[in-house]
N, C-alpha and C positions, 0 to 999 in steps of 0.2 A: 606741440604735435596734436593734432587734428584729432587723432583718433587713441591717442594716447591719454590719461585723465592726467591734470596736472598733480594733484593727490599722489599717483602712483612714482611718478618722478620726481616730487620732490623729494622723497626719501633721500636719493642718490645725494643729493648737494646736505642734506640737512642729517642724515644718519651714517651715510658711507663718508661724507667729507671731501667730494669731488666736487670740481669747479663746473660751475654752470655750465659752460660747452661740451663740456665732459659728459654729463649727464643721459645724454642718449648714446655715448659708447659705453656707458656702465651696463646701461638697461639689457645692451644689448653683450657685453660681459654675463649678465646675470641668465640669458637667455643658454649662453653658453655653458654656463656650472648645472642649468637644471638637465642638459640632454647628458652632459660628462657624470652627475650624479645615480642617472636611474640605474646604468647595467647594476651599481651595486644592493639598489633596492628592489629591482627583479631578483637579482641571483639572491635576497634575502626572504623575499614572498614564496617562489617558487621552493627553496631548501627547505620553508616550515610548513609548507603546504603539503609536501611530499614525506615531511618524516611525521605529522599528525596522521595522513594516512595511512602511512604504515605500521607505525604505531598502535595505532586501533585494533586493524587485522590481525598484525603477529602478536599483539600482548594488549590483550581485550581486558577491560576494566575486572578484575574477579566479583564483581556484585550488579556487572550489567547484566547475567545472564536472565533472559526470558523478557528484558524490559524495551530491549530496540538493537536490532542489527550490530553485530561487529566484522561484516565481510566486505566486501566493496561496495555494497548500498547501506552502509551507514551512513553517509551524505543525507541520504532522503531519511532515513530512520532515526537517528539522534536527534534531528531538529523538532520533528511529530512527537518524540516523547516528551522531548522537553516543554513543549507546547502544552498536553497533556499535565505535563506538573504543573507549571507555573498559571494555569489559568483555569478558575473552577468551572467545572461544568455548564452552568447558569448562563455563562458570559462564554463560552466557548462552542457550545450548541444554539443551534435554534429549535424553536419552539414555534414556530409560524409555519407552517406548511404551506404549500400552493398546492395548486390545484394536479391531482394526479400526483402527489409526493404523500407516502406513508409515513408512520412514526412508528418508535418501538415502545414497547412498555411503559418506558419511562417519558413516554410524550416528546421528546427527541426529535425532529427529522432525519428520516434516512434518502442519505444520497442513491445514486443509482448502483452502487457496488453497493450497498446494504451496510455502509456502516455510517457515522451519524455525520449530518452534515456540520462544517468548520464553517462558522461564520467571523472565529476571531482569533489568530494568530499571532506567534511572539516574532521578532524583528527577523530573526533566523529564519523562520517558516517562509516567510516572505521573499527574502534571499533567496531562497533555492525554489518554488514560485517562478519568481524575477528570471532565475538562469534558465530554467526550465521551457519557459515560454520563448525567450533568445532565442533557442537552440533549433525551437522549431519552429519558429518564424526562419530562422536561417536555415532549412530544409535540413537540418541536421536532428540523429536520434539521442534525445536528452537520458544518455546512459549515464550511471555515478559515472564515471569517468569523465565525460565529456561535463557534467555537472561540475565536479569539483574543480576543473582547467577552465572555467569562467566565472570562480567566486573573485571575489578581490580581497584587497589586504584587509579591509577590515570586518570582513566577515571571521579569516582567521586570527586577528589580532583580537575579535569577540573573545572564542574559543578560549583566552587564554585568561577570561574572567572568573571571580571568585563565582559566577552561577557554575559553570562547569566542575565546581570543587567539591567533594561528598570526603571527608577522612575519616567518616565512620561507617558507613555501608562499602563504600570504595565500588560504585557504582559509575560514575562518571569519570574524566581525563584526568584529573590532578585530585590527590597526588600519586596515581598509579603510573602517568606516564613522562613527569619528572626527567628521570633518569635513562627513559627510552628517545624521548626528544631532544632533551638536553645535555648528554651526557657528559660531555664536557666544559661546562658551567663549573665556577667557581664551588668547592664545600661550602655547601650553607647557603646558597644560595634557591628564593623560595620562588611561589609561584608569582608571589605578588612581586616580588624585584625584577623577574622577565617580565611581566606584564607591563610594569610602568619602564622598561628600559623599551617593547616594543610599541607605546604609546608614544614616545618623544621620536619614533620611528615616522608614524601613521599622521603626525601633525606636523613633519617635515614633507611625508610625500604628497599630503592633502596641500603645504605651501607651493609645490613643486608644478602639481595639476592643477590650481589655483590662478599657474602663473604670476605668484609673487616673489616678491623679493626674499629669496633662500639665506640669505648671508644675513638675514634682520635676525637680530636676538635681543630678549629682555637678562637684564638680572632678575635673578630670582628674589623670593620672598624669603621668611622666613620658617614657612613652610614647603620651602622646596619647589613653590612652583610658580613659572613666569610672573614675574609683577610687569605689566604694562605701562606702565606710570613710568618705568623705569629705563629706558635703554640700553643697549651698547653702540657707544658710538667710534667710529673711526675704522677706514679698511683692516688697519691691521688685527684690528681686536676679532673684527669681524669675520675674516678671513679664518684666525686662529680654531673659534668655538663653532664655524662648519667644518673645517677638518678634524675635530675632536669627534663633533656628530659622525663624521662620516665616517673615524675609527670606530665608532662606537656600532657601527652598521656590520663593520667585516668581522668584530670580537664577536658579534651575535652569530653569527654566518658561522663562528668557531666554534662555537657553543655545541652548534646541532651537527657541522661534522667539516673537521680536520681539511680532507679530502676536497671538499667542495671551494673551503676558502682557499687550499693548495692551488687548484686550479684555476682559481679569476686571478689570485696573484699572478701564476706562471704566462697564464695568456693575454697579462700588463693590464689588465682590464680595468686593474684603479691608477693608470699612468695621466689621461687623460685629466680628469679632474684633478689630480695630485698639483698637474701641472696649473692649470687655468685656476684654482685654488688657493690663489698667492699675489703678493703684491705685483712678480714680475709678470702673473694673468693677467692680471686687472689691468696693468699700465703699455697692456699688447693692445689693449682696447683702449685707453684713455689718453695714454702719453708714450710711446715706443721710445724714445728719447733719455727716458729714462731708464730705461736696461743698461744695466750696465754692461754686461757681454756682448760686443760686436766683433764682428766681422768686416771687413773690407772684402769688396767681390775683387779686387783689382790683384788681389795674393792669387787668385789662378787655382793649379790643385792644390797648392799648400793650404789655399784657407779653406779650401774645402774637406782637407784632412781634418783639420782643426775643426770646422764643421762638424762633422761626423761626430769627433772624441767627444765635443760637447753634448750631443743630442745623444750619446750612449750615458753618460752621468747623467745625463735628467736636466740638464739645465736650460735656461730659457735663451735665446739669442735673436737679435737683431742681427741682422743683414743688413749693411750700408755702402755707398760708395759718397762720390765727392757732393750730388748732391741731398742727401739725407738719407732717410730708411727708406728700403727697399720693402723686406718683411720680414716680422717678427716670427720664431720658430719655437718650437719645442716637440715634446717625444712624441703629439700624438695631434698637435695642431700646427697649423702656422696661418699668419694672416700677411696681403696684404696691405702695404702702402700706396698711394701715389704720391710720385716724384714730378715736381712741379706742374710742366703743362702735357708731361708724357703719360699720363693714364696710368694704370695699373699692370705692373709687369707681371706678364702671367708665366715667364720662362724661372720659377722658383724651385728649388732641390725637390721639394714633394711631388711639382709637376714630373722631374724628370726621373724619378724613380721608377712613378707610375707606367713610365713607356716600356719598362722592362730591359731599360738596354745595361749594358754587365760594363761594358766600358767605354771610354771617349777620352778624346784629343782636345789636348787645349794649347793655346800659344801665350808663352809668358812673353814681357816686354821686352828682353833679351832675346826672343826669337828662338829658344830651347825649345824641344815638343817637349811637353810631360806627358806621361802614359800613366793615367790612373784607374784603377777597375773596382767595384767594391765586391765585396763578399758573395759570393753564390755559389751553389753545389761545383759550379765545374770550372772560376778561375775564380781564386783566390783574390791575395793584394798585390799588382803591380805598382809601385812608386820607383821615384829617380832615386837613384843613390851617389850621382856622382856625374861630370860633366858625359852626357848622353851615355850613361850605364846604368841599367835599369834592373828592379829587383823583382821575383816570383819564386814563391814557396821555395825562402831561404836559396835560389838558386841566383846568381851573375848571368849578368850580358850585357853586350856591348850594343850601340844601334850600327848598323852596319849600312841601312839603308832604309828610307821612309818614302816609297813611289805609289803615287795612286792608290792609298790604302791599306799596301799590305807592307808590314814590318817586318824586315829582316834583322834577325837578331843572332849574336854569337855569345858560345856559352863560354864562360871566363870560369865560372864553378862556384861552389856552397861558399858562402860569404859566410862572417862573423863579423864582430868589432870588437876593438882595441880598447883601451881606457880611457881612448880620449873620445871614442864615440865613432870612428873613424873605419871604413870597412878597408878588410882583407880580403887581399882577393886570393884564393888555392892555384896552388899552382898545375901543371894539367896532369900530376901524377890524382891531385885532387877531385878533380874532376872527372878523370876514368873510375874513381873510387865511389860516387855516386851511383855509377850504370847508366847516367843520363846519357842519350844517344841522341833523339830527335824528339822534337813533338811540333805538330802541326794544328791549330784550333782558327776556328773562325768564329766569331762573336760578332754578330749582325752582318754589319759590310767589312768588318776590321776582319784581317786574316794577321795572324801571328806566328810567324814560322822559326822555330828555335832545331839549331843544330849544332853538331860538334864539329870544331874544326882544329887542325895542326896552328902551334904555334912559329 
């Protein structure tokens, strides 16, 4: 690849263990795992961004008073004083005046607000500086708020340095705010253990915006940290110690609060990456052949029942018919195939979700209509139960008639089954006993008209 370095690709064949042609579906696998990986390191950055701040304000260091801001300009305040400590006067003033610039007492230059001009700042100072200027280059008013919602992660992954540590004045973040930020962190656990847990953080997101290979790991040394000399080789290993990482992202996320990790779980937010995450990702991009879960498209609605059941477990599927994959699936992707000299079929289950339609007609090779509909607020699951007797919310029917779209249907009544799996049909004492009388729905162009009639 032209514009690709050979360097960067050969990892793929020589560290991951994919076959040379394979190689640029890896890369492009890998391009995959880094857009599936961020929501969990946003919803990591933002959760510690927001409980530092809060933190500060509701339970202010008891030995910061008088030394720098604990209200909503601590942003701009914390960083000046620390500035202040860590740099002596000498090196952090000037002493060179220009022309029309006063000094005070101490030979100092004073800025145009009267207090002494900074000609040498800590990395922090700089940092908020940097956002500072952003903000009003981008016409926007550089308030702490709007400050602190353009630091990045390693400005607060600083924060969580042994500089910010005072346990004898108890003037600065730790260890006063411990237990405000962290609260749910293991007993015993110190400042320096989240610091180096959100450092193997900060040197996966910096691999990520890098645009490197995420899934590359070393073994470690014998003190604990990366040995380079060293590799891990082979998808699976590889595969393994980024989804360790990436537990190790949402246990932090737990650390600082319950609620938030409740939430990216409940809205599947780590489905995505779970899925492309794994051998059967990796081989949706390299080799789809080797899935083992397929599909035949030629089963009709049955394989698409089947379908569904599988992408509700979490699992990966290929889609195939007589002549190969069509495309590979899962809970939050799918890609995909062409099929000899026929291009790329774009008619795939995710396409047809997207159009919003609730249900459709398909013809199996016996010439039977199935009626299948998926889940939505207002129809349920219709499948076949029986030669042209069709099923809706536990209710029977018969097809009576299928003209120009609209289905006429008769109600037989509340079904159950038997031991052998086999449905009952109520007889029509049964069905007066429900109160169903009529219902009438339209769903796109399909009209579905259900009534009661005499046996």
């Amino acid at each position: 690849m032209k514009h690709i370095s050979t360097e960067r690709l050969s990892i793929y064949e020589k560290h991951l263990k994919v076959k040379r042609q394979e190689v640029l579906a890896a890369y492009n696998w890998n391009k995959a795992l880094c857009g599936a990986l961020f929501p969990a390191i946003q919803c990591l950055e933002i959760t510690l961004r927001n409980a530092i701040d809060r933190a500060i304000q509701e339970n202010p260091p008891s030995g910061s008073k008088g030394l720098y801001s604990t209200r909503t300009d601590w942003i701009l305040s914390l960083p000046t004083y620390m500035g202040n400590k860590k740099i002596s006067n000498h090196d952090r003033y000037s002493k060179s005046p220009r022309k029309h610039q006063t000094v005070d007492s101490s030979g100092y230059v004073l800025s145009k607000n009267g207090t002494r001009e900074i000609v040498k700042r800590i990395w922090e100072e700089k940092k908020v500086l940097d956002a500072t200027s952003k903000l009003k280059k981008a016409g926007k008013s550089p308030t702490p708020d709007a400050v602190i919602s353009v630091m990045d992660f390693g400005f607060w992954t600083n924060l969580l340095s042994s500089k910010y540590e005072d346990a004898k004045a108890f003037s600065l973040l730790w260890p006063n705010q411990l237990a405000q930020i962290f609260p749910n962190a293991p007993s015993g656990t110190s400042r320096e253990d989240i610091e180096n847990e959100f450092i193997k953080v900060r040197e996966l997101r910096n691999r990520l915006t890098h645009h490197e290979a995420i899934w590359k790991f070393f073994y470690d040394d014998l003190k604990g940290k990366p040995d380079y000399s060293n590799p891990v080789y082979g998808s699976n290993a590889s595969c393994s110690l980024l989804l360790k990482h990436y537990e190790g992202i949402l246990e932090l996320i737990r650390w600082m609060s319950i609620e938030r990790l409740d939430g990216f779980i409940k809205h599947e937010s780590d489905l995505r990456f779970r899925s492309l995450c794994s051998l059967n990702g990796l081989h949706s991009f390299i080799a789809p052949e080797k899935i083992s879960q397929t599909i035949h498209t030629g089963k009709g609605g049955w394989g698409i029942r089947k379908l569904l059941k599988k992408l509700d477990k979490g699992e990966t599927i290929r889609i195939v018919n007589k002549a190969g994959s069509i495309c590979t699936m899962s809970n939050d992707f799918h890609r995909r195939q062409t099929v000899d000299d026929r291009g790329i079929l774009d008619n795939t289950i995710s396409d047809m979700l997207k159009t919003g339609l609730s249900s459709f007609r398909s013809k199996r090779p016996d010439d039977k209509t199935i009626y299948e509909a998926f889940k939505t607020s207002s129809l349920n699951q219709m499948k076949e139960v029986g030669d042209r007797v069709v099923s809706w919310n536990n209710y029977c029917a018969e097809v009576l008639e299928d003209k120009d779209g609209v289905v006429t249907l008769k109600v037989i009544g509340r079904y159950v089954t038997n031991e052998d799996g086999n449905v009952i049909r109520n007889n029509m004492d049964g069905i007066k006993s429900t109160g169903l009388k009529s219902l009438s729905m339209t769903v796109k162009d399909l009209s579905i008209n259900w009534y009661q009639t005499d046996y």
